[in-house]
C-alpha positions in Angstrom: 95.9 81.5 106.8 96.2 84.6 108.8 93.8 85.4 112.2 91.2 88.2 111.1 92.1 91.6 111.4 90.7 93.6 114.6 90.8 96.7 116.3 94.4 97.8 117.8 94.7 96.5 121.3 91.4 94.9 121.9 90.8 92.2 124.3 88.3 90.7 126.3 87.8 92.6 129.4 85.2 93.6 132.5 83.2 96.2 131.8 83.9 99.9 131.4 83.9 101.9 134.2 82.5 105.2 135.2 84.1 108.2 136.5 81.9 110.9 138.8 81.1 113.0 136.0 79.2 110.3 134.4 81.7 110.0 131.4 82.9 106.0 130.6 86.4 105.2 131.1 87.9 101.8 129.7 88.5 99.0 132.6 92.5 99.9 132.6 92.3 103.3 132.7 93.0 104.6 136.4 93.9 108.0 138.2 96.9 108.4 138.0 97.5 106.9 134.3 100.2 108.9 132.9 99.5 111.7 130.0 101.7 109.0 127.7 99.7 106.1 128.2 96.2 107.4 127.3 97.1 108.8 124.0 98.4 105.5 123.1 95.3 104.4 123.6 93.6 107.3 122.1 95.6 107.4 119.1 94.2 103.6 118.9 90.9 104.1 119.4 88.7 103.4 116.7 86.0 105.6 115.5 86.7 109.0 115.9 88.5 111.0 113.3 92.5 112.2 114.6 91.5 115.8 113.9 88.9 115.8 116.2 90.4 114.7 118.7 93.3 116.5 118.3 91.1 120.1 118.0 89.9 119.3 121.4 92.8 118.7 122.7 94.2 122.0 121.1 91.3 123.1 123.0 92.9 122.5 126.8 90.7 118.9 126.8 92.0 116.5 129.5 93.1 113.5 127.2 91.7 110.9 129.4 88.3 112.6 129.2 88.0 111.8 125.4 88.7 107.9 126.5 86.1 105.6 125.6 84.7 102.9 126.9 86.4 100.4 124.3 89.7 103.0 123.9 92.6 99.5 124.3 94.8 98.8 126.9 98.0 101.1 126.0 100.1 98.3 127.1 98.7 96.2 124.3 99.1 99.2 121.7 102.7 99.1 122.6 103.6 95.6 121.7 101.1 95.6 118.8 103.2 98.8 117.5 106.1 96.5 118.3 105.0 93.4 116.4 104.1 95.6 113.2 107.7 97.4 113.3 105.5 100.8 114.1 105.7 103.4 116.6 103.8 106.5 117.7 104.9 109.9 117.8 103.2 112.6 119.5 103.1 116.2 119.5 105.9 117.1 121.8 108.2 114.5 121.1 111.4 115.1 120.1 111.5 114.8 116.2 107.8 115.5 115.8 108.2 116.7 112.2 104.8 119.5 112.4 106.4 121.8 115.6 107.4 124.5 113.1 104.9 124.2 110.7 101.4 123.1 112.2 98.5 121.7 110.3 95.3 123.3 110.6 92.9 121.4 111.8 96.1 120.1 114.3 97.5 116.9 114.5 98.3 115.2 117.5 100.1 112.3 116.7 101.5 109.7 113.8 102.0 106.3 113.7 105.3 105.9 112.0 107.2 103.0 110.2 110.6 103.6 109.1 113.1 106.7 110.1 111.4 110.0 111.6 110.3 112.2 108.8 112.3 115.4 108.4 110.6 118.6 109.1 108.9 120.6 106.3 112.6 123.0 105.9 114.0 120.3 104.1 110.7 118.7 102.0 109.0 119.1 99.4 105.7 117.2 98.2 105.1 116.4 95.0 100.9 116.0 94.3 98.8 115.2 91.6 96.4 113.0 90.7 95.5 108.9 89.9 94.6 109.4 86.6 97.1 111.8 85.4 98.4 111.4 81.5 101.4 109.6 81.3 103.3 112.9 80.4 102.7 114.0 83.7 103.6 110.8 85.2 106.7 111.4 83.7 107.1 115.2 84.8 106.6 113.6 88.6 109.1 111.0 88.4 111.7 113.5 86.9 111.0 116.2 89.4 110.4 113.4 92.3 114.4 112.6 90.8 115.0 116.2 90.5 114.3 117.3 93.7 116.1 114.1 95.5 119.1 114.8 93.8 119.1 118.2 95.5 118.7 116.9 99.1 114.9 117.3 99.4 113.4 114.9 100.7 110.1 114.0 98.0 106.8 113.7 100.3 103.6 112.2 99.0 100.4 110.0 99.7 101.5 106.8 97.8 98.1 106.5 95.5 98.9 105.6 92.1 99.7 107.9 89.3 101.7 111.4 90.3 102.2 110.4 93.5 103.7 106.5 93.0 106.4 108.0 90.4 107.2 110.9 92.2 108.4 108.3 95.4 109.7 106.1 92.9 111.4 109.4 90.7 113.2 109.9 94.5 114.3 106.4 94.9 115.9 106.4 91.7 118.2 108.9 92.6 118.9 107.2 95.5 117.1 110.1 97.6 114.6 110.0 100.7 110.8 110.0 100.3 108.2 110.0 103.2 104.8 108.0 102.1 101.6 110.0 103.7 99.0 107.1 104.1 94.9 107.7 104.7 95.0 104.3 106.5 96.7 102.0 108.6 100.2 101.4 108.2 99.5 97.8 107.9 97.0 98.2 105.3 99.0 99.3 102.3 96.7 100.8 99.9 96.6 100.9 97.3 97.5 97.3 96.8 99.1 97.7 93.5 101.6 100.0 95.2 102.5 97.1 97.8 106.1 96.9 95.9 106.5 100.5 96.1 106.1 100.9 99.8 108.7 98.5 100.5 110.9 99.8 98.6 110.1 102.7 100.3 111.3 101.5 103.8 114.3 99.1 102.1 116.2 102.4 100.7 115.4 104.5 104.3 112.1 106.0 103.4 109.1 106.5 106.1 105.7 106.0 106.0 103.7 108.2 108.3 99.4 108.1 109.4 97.6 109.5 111.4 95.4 106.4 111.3 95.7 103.3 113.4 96.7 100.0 112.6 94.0 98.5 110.9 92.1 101.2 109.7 91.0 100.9 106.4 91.0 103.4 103.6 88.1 105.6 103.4 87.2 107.8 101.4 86.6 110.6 104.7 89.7 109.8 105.2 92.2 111.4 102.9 91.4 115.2 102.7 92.3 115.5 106.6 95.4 113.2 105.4 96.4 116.0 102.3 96.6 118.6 105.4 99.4 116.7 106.2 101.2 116.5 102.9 101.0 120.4 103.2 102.0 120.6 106.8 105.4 118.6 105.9 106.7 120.0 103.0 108.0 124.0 102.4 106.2 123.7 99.1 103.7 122.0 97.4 104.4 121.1 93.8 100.8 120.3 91.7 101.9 118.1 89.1 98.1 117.5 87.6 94.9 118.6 89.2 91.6 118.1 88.1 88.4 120.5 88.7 87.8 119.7 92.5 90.8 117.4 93.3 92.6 116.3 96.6 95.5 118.0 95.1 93.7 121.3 95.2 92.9 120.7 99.1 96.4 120.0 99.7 97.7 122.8 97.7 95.4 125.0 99.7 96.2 123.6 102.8 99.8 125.3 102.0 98.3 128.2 101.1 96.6 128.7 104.2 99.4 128.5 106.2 100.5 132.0 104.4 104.2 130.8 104.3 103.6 127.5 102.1 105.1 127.8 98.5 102.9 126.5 95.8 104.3 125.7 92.5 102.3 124.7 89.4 102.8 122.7 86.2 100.6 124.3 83.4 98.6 122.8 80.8 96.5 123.1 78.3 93.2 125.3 78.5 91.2 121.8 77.2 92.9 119.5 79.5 90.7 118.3 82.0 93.9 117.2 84.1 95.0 120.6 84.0 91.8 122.7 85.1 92.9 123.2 88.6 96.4 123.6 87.8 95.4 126.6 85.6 92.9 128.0 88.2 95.9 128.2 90.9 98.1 129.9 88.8 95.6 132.3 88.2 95.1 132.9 91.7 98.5 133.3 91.9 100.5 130.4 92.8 104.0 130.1 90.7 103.9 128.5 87.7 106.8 126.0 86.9 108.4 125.1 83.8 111.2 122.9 84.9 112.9 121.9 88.1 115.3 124.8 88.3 111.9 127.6 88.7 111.2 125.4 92.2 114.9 125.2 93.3 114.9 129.2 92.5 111.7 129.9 94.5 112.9 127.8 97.5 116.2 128.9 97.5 114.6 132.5 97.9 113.6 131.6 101.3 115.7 132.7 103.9 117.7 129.2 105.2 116.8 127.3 102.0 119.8 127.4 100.2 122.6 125.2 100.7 122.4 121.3 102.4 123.6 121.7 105.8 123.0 121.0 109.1 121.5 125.1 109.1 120.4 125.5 105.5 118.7 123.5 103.1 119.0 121.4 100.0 121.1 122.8 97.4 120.0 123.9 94.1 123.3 123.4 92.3 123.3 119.2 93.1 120.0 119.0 91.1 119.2 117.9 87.1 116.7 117.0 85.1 115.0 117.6 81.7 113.2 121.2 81.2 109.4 120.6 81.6 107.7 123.5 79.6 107.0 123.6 75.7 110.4 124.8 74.6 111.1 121.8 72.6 113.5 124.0 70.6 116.3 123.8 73.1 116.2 120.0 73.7 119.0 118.7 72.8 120.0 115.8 70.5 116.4 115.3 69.1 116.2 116.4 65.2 114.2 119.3 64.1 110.8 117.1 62.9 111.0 115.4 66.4 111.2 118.4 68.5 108.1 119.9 66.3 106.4 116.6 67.2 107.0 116.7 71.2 106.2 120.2 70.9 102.4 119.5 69.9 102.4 116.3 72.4 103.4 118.2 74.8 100.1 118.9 76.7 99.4 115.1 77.0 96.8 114.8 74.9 96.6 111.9 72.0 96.5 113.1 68.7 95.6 111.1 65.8 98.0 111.3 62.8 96.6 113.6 60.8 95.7 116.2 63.6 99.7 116.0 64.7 100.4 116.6 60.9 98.2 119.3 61.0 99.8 120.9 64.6 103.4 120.3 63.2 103.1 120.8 59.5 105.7 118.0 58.7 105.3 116.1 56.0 104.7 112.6 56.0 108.0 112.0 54.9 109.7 114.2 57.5 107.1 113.3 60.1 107.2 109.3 59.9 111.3 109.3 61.0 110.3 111.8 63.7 107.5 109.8 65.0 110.3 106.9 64.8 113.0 108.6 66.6 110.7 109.4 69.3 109.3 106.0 70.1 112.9 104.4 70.2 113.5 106.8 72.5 110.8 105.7 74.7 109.5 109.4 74.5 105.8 108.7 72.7 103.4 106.1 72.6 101.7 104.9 69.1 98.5 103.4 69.7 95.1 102.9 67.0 93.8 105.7 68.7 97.0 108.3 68.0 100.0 109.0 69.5 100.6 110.2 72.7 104.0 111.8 74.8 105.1 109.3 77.9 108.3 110.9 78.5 110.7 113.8 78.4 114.0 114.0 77.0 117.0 114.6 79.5 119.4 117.2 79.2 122.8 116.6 79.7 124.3 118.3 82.9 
């Protein structure tokens, strides 16, 4: 059986010791302790959230006077970091991924397992949320694919839903992803993406906190974590969002910034996974109907356009299926079929005689549709209706 988790670094030592101002410093810390040293132990500290400690240090703060009295032993954070196969990166280093494109509140350091993440000129994330339809599931894997395929690298925060299949979408076209987590490293969360994050670091992906080893997931602890999504990526792509969900934060986050992109799938004025989508694209974020509109609006920013050690990704690598309601121009699927995916198309489950209604097939033209479809692995038939899963592919 494994030893109990604790706190990063912790030992038994003397007591803390106090400094002439009054303030309590840990029993290692010492004049002279270099500027390195105490923000491994601050970054290990437990309690205090990274952004506020990383605003006062924005602030001119002297690191050492945000120690605390239990802040560990940075000697011990080192070979703990070790152990787990981490490391910490802060602000200054060379590779820190935010220089060019700052969060707000900052961010002073990341724990990192696997490869340093790219900067945000060659990333996109890819956001949406847990309960997404599995139509939409299906967009993010294709554009998590999509995007991979045309030398982006895919970043997201590893929940399940949007954000598991676009990783996995990335991985399957043998492209880079970079995992945002809202705890520690060690603590992969949530569990039922365990095989996903190491699949992650088996095909060269990262995963990236701000969070300490150890830390568990909270719920305070992911919309400071979404600034980061935002902060990494040249554009924010909002798969599904809900009235008042994380994807929203995160898509504002990029917003913020003023020169964050933020692309949009639509949906359907009575989807409730749609409401926030709809509500940025009338505030004027770009609405997408298939992986080409995002490779256009990146590629119109200066830099952006070609894969090299210069540019960016390039647009003219990348595939995948259109992801708007044109069903009418999807190739190899009969008439009654594309009538059929044209009504699913939203997500929503329909019942038989609603999607003979919507499609006005007949039962006999409307049964082989509903046929084709499934073999395809396109629909679902369940007793409460039918349902889209999947989008057709267009050839290249």
């Amino acid at each position: 059986m494994s030893e109990p988790r604790r706190a990063m670094g912790t030992a038994a030592t003397s007591g803390p010791r106090r400094v002439a101002s009054g303030e309590r410093r840990p029993p290692w810390w010492a004049p002279g302790v270099g500027t390195r040293e105490v923000m491994l132990s601050l970054a290990a500290t437990p309690g205090p959230i990274p952004a506020w400690v990383a605003t006062r240090l924005a602030e001119g703060r002297d690191p050492a006077s945000l120690l605390r009295a239990h802040s560990p032993d940075p000697a011990a954070v080192t070979g703990q970091l070790e152990a787990l196969g981490q490391r910490l990166l802060v602000a200054g280093d060379e590779g820190w991924p935010l220089a060019g494109n700052p969060p707000d509140p900052p961010c002073a350091w990341l724990f990192v397992s696997g490869p340093l993440p790219p900067g945000a000129g060659t990333s996109v994330a890819v956001v949406g949320g847990r309960r997404a339809s599995p139509l939409r599931r299906a967009a993010a894997r294709s554009l998590g694919a999509g995007l991979a395929g045309a030398g982006w690298c895919v970043v997201s925060g590893g929940a399940v839903g949007v954000d598991a299949t676009a990783h996995a979408g990335a991985l399957d076209a043998g492209g880079r992803t970079v995992v945002v987590l809202g705890c520690g490293l060690d603590f992969p969360y949530p569990r039922a993406n365990t095989g996903l994050f190491a699949r992650v670091r088996a095909a060269g992906g990262t995963l990236v906190s701000e969070y300490p080893p150890a830390t568990r997931p909270r719920a305070a602890n992911f919309l400071p974590r979404n600034r980061l999504l935002a902060a990494l990526s040249a554009a924010v792509v909002v798969v599904e969002a809900a009235e008042d969900s994380g994807s929203l934060s995160t898509a504002r986050a990029a917003g913020s910034r003023g020169a964050g992109h933020i692309l949009v799938l639509p949906g359907a004025p009575w989807d409730p996974g749609a409401a926030g989508c709809n509500q940025l694209i009338r505030d004027g974020a770009t609405l997408v109907r298939s992986l080409t509109d995002i490779l256009e609006e990146l590629a119109s920013t200066p830099g952006m356009s070609r894969l090299d050690p210069v540019a960016g990704p390039d647009p003219e690598r990348a595939t995948g299926p259109t992801l708007g309601p044109g069903a009418q121009t999807w190739a190899g699927l009969a008439l009654p079929a594309r009538a059929v995916l044209t009504a699913l198309i939203d997500g929503q489950m329909l019942t038989p005689g609603r999607l003979a209604a919507a499609t006005n097939l007949p039962p006999a033209d409307l049964d082989p549709a509903l046929l084709e479809l499934e073999l395809a692995g396109l629909i679902r038939r369940t007793a409460g209706g039918v349902q889209a899963i999947g989008l057709p592919s267009i050839p290249g």
